[in-house]
KESEFI-459847 format. One record per residue (C-alpha): x, z, y. Coordinates in steps of 0.02 Angstrom, whole numbers, plus 50000, padded with zeros to 5 digits. Layout:
BEGIN
XZY ...
//
This chain:
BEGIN
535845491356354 534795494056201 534655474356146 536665476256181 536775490856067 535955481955900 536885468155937 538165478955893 537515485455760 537205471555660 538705464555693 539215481155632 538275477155471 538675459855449 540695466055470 540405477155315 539625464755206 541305454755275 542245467455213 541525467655051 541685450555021 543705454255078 543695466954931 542855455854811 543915439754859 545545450654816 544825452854620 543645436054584 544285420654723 545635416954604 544485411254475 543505401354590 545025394454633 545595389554432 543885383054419 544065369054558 545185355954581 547095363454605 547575349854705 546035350154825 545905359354954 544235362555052 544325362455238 543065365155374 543175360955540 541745365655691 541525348155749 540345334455777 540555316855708 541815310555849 543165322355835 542825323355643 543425303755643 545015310655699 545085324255587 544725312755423 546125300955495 547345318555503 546855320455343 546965305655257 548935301955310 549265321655246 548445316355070 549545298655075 551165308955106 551025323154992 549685317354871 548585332654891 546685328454912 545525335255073 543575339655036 543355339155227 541795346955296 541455345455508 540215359255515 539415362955665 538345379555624 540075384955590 539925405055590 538045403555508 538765392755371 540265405355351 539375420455324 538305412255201 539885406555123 540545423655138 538975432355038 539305420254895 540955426754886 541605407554912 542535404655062 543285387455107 545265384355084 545665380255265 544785383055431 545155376755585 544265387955726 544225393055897 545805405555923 544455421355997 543575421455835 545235430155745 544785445755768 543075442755712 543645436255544 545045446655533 543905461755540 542705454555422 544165452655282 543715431955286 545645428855319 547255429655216 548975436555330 550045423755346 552135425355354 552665411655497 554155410455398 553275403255241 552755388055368 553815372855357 553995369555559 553655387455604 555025387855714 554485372855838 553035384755894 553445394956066 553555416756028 552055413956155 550895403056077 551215415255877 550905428755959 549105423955994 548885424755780 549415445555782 547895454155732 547535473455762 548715478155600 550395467755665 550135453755523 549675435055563 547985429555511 548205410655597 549455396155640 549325388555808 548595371555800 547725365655974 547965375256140 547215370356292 546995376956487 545725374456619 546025362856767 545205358256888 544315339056906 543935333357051 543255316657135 544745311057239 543745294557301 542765309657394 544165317157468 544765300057531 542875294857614 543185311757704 544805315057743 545125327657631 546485334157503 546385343057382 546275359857375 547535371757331 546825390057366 544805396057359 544495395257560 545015378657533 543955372357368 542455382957456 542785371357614 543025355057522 541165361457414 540335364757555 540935345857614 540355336457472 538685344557493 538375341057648 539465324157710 538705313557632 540085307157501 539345295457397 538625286357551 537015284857509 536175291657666 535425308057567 535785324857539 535965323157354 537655329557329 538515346457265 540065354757273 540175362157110 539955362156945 539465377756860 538855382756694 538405401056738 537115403556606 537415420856492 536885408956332 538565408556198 539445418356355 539695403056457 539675413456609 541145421556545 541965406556478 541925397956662 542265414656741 543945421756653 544715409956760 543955416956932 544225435856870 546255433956817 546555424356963 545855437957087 546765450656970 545405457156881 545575462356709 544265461956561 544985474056446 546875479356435 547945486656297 548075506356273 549355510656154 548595505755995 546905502656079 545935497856223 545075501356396 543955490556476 544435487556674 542955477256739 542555492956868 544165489456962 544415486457150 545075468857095 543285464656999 542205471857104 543045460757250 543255442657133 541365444957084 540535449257261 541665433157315 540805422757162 539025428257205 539135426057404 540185410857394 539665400457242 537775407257198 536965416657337 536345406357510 535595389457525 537495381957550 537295368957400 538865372457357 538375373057166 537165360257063 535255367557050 534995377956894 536845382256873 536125399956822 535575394956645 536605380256642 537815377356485 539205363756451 537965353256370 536725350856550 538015353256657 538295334056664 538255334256875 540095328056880 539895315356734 538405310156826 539105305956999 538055319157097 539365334457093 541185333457161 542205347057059 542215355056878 543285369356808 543355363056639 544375358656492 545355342156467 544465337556343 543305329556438 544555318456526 544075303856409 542175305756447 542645307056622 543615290856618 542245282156563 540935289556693 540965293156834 542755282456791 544575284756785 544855277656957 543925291257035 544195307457002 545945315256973 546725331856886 547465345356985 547885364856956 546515377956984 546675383057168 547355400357192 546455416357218 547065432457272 548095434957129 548945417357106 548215403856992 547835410656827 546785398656709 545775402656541 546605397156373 546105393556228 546295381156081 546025381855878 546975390855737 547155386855565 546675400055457 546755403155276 545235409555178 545235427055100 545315416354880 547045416054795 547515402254703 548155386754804 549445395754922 550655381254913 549235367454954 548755377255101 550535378755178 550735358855128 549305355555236 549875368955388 551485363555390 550875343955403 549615348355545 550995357555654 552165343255625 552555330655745 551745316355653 550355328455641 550015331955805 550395315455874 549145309455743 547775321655789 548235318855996 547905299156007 546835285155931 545085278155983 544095294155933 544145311656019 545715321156009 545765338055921 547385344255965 547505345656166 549175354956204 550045353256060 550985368055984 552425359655933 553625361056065 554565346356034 553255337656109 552645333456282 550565328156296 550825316956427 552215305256340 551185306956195 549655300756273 550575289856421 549655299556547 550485311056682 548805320456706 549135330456571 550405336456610 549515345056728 548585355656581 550185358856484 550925367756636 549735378156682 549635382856476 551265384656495 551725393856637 550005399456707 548645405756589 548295419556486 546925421256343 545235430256282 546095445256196 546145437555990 546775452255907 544995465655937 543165454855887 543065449256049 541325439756032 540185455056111 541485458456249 541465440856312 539225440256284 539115457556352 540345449956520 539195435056514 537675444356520 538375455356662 539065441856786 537385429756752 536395446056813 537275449356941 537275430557004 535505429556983 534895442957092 535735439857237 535315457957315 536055467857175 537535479657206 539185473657120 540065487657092 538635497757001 538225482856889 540185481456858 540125499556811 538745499256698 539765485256612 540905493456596 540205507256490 539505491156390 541275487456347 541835505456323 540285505956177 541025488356097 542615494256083 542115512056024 541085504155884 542775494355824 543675508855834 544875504555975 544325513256117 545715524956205 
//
């Protein structure tokens, strides 16, 4: 609890040195801003060098159409690199960032509020997928850019060798896991095979990130809304059950039904289903094109999370656009928002030879799998659509989801430990984050 509690703290500290910057920004950005180049605008992204090939083609056909230059920077020590950014007083144009960290910025006074109506194209964006940009205050501080939902991928070539289908509910995916392990379907005459992948390590919450999914669809709740606040809800009947069903199912008992390790794995060495040896993976589509290259197109398929106790409720997520906290170049910055939500724009940053950056795209005149001339995706669209709900954007969500991750990886590690009382002492974990942002009720 202590290590918990600093970690609060200095995110405490770093929020007022945020703030300060927010304070500073509102006298002394606009003379950055004359000082630079008024028809460039500086633009981060948090990618590596695949998806930044995408990004520099994006940008390149906004500069050809409006005439308005990009200073592109993929970073990928994004938040480090802000917050240095942020004690200079010097905070890029545009960023393009993961949808949870809103609240974050928003807190820290590193955003500008945006009026949807000041967006060319606002109105080809779903009520839905805006009101994931409200922060605490009722103002926008993003425009929608990339949304995406988990799904489930899963070796089909499998399910023929053995006469399965796939499954639709958890007795059934627990059945078909425990088959892969231990049928033999990769005919190779050893045991060599799992059921599952699972990146359960507390590291970046990852445990969290993979879990959401589990939780909503057995009803649980994380935190929930309180008149102008929050409670957290992870002591409920619904999370005490979803969680003792994770640890005796998935991690606890020699079953196989999950790749060794899965307890500190992350995304990054979780590679069991890209390397042949596991038979499922609750993931995003954005692996889809790694997939299709190994273990191959032809043998795995797409297909909806199977339903818990509480239907079939999938983790979403996706990237904002967000506008620095400098005055100056308010016109450039719509230009380039307006041109990213567009349909050329998202078609643009949705195909092509590198890795796409928009998934689901948020213009609603557009369907992903006639963009991309593949009906699997429309697999991930619905269940954005119709069957997935979000990390909470509008409170700093970052030590709620590390302080769930750390809770659910301790609890699957020691396989003894009582559920409910380590769901209760999260709890209190959660009531202390949101107390220290002020939004406890």
């Amino acid at each position: 609890m202590g290590v918990r509690r600093r970690s609060r703290r200095l995110a405490a500290m770093i929020t007022v040195a945020g703030l300060a910057f927010g304070a500073a920004a509102c006298g002394s950005g606009s003379d950055s801003a004359e000082s630079s180049d008024p028809n460039t605008l500086e633009v981060w992204t948090r990618s590596n060098p695949d998806p930044a090939a995408t990004y520099e083609r994006v940008f390149a056909a906004f500069t050809e159409k409006t005439g308005i230059k990009i200073d592109y920077q993929p970073v990928i020590n994004f938040d480090q690199q802000l917050q240095s950014r942020a004690s200079t007083k010097d905070l890029p144009d545009v960023m393009i960032n993961d949808t949870a960290l809103m609240g974050s910025y928003q807190g820290q006074g590193l955003l500008k509020p945006i009026d949807p109506a000041s967006i060319d194209g606002h109105d080809q964006i779903t009520d839905k997928t805006w009101a994931s940009t409200v922060g605490i205050d009722g103002e926008h501080y993003g425009i929608p850019y990339s949304r995406q939902a988990q799904a489930l991928m899963i070796r089909t070539d499998w399910l023929r060798k053995l006469g399965l289908r796939a499954p639709t509910t958890w007795a059934e995916m627990l059945s078909v896991a425990k088959a892969f392990a231990d049928r033999d379907p990769d005919g190779n005459g050893k045991k060599d095979t799992y059921g599952m992948v699972v990146p359960g390590s507390a590291q970046n919450g990852y445990a969290a990130w993979w879990g959401a999914s589990f939780l909503w669809s057995g009803g649980a709740k994380i935190i929930e809304r309180d008149g102008e606040g929050y409670r957290p809800t992870m002591d409920s009947a619904a999370a005490v059950r979803t969680v003792t069903w994770m640890k005796d199912n998935l991690f606890c008992g020699d079953n196989g039904v999950i790749q060794p390790g899965a307890i500190s794995a992350v995304t990054g060495t979780a590679t069991n289903f890209q390397d042949g040896n596991a038979g499922m993976y609750l993931t995003g589509p954005y692996n889809i094109a790694t997939y299709d290259t190994t273990p191959g197109k032809d043998t795995y398929e797409v297909v909806p999370f199977p339903a818990g106790p509480a239907g079939s409720t999938v983790l979403a997520d996706g990237e904002n656009i967000y506008f620095g906290a400098r005055t100056g170049k308010t016109k450039q910055e719509r230009a380039l928002a307006s041109f990213l939500i567009s349909p050329e724009g998202q078609r643009l940053a949705m195909t092509g030879r590198n890795q796409p950056v928009v998934r689901i795209p948020v213009n609603s005149t557009l369907d992903a799998a006639q963009v991309r001339d593949d009906p699997r995706w429309s697999v991930v669209q619905k269940a954005y659509e119709d069957a997935s709900e979000q990390f909470p954007n509008a409170p700093d969500f970052a030590p709620i989801k590390q302080d769930l991750a750390d809770a659910l990886n301790a609890v699957f590690t020691y396989c003894g430990s009582d559920v409910g009382s380590g769901l209760r002492e999260l709890n209190d974990t959660l009531a202390g984050d949101l107390k220290d942002q002020d939004l406890l009720k």
